[in-house]
C-alpha positions in Angstrom: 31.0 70.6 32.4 28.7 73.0 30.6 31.9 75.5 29.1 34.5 76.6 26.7 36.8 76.0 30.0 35.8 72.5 30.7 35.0 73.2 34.5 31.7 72.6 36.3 29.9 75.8 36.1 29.7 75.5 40.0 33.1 76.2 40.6 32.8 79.0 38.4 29.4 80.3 40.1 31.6 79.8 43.4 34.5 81.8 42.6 32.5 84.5 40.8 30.7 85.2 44.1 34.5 84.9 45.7 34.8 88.3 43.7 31.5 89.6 44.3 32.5 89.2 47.8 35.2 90.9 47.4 33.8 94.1 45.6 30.9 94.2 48.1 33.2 94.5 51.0 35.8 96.8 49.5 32.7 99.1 49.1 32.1 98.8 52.2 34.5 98.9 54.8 37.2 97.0 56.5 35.8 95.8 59.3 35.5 91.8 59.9 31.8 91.7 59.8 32.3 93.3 56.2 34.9 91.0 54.8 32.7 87.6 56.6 30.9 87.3 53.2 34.3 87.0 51.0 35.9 85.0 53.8 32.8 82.3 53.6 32.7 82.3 49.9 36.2 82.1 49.7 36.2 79.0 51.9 33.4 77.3 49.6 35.5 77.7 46.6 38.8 76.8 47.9 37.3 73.6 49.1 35.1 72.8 45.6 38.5 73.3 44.2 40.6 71.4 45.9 37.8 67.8 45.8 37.1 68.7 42.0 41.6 68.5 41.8 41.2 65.2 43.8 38.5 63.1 41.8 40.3 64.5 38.3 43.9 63.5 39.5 45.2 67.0 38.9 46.6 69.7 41.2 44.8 72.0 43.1 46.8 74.9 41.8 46.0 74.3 38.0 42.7 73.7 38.4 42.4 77.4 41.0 44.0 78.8 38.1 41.8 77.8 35.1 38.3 78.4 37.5 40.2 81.9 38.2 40.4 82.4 34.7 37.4 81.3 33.9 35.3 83.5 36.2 37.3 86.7 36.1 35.0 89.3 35.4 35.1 91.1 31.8 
């Protein structure tokens, strides 16, 4: 845990590319193939969330929260 927020930086990488997903395939379209990316990274995040909530004994929800918080862009 290498932050101010206490959370593994990954799961703060992994969400920040969960909104660079996002941007990319707003730019782009709406088409399936354009919203893959976002759905993939999504996925990776969601999970790293949810086993980072199960080895600390917390929920899921409060630790999506603070890692949403945490990588919100400025």
């Amino acid at each position: 845990m290498d932050n101010e927020s206490g959370l593994p930086k990954t799961l703060i990488d992994l969400q920040q590319a969960v909104y660079e997903a996002a941007e990319e395939a707003q730019a782009h379209g709406s088409s399936r193939e354009d919203w893959r990316p976002w759905v993939e990274a999504a996925a990776a995040a969601e999970n790293a969330i949810a086993e980072h909530a199960a080895a600390a004994g917390i929920s899921a929800d409060e630790v999506r929260s603070a890692v949403e918080k945490a990588a919100r862009p400025a």
